[in-house]
C-alpha positions as CSV (number, residue, x, y, z in Angstrom):
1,X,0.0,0.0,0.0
2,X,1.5,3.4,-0.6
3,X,-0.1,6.7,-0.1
4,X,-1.7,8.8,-2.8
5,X,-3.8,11.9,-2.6
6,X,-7.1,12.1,-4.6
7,X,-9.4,15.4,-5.7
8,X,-13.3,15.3,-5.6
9,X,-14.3,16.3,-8.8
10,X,-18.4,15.9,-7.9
11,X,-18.1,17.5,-4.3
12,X,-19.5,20.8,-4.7
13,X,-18.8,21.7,-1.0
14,X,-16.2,20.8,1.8
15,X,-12.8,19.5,1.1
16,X,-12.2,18.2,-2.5
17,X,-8.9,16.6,-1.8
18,X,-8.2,13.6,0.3
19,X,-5.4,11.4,1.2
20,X,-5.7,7.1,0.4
21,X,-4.1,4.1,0.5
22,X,-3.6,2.6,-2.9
23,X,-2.2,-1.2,-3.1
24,X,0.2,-1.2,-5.5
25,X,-0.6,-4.8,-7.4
26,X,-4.3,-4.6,-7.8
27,X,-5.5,-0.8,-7.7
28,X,-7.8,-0.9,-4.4
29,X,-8.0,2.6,-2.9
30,X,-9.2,2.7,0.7
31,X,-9.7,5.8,3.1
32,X,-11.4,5.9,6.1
33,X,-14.7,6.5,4.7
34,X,-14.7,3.1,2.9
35,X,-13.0,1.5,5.9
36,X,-15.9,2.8,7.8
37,X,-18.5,1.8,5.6
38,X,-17.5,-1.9,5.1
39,X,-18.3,-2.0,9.0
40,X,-21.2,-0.6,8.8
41,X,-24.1,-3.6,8.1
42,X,-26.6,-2.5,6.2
43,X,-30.1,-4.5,5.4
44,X,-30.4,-5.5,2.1
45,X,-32.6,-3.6,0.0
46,X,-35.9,-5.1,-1.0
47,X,-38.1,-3.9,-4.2
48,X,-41.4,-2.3,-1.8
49,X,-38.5,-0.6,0.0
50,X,-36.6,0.9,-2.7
51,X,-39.9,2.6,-3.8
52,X,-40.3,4.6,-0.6
């Protein structure tokens, strides 16, 4: 993993720019967002609840 810094081209507000981990053999980027996310369980979603 080595550490690269990103820019938010879609983020309208806030901090464009980050800092992430990249692994150098297969391309996965991780910051603590994602790290956070995968942590978080979510339901799955069901089609009467994806209507609401």
């Amino acid at each position: 993993m080595v550490n690269d810094s990103y820019m938010d081209l879609l983020n309208n507000v806030g901090e464009s720019k980050f800092s992430a981990k990249r692994c150098v053999q297969c391309g996965e980027v991780v910051d603590p967002v994602i790290l956070r996310n995968r942590g978080t369980r979510q339901e799955p979603m069901t089609a009467s609840s994806a209507l609401v």
